[in-house]
C-alpha positions as CSV (number, residue, x, y, z in Angstrom):
1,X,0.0,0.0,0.0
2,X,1.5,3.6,-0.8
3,X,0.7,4.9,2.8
4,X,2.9,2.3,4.9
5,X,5.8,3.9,7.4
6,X,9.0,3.0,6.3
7,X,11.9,4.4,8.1
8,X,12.5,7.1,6.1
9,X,8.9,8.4,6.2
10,X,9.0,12.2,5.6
11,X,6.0,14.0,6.4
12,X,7.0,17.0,4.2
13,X,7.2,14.5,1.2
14,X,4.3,12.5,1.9
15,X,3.7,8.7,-0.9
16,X,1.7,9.5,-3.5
17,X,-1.5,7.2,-4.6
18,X,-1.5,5.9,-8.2
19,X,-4.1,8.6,-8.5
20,X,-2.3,11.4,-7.1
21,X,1.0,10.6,-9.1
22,X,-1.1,11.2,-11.8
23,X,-3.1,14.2,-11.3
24,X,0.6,16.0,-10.6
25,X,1.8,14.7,-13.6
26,X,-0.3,15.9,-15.7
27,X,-0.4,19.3,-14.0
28,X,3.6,19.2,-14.3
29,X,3.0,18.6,-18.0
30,X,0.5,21.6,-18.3
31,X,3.3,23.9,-16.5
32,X,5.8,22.5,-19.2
33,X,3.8,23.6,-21.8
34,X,3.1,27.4,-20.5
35,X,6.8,27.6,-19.8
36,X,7.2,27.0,-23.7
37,X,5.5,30.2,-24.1
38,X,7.6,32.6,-22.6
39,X,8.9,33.9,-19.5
40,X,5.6,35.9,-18.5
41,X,3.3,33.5,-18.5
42,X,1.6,32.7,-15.0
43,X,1.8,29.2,-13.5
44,X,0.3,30.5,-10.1
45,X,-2.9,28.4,-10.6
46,X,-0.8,25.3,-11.5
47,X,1.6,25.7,-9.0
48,X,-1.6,26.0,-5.9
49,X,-2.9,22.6,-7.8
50,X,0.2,20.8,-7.1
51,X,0.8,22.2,-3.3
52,X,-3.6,21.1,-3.1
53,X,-2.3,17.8,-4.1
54,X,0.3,17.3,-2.2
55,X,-1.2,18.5,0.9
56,X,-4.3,16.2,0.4
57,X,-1.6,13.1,0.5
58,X,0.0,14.1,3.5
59,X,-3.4,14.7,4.7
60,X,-4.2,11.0,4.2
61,X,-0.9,9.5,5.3
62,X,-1.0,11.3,8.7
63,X,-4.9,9.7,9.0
64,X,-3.1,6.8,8.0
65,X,-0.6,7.0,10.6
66,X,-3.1,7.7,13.1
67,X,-5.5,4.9,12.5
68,X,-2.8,2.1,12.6
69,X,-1.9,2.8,16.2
């Protein structure tokens, strides 16, 4: 399962479901592809997708966490 403690568990880098991976993915891909249009372009909306997605992982790991003890 992606949510299992392992030693080096980092809560500031939380595992990512299938799901998740590829949700940022594809955002990263969109981001690629504005950068390809200049300089000026604005990635702020991409950029608070990606931190919505990786807060909604570490979300769910530390309920995770919490229920396995």
């Amino acid at each position: 399962m992606a949510t299992q403690k392992t030693p080096d568990y980092d809560p500031q880098n939380p595992p990512l479901t299938a799901g998740e991976y590829l949700r940022a993915s594809w955002t990263i891909a969109r981001m690629c592809k504005r950068s390809l249009a200049g300089d000026n372009v604005h990635q702020a909306d991409l950029e608070r997708k990606i931190d919505r997605i990786i807060d909604g992982a570490r979300a769910r790991a530390e309920k995770d966490l919490k229920n396995r003890k």
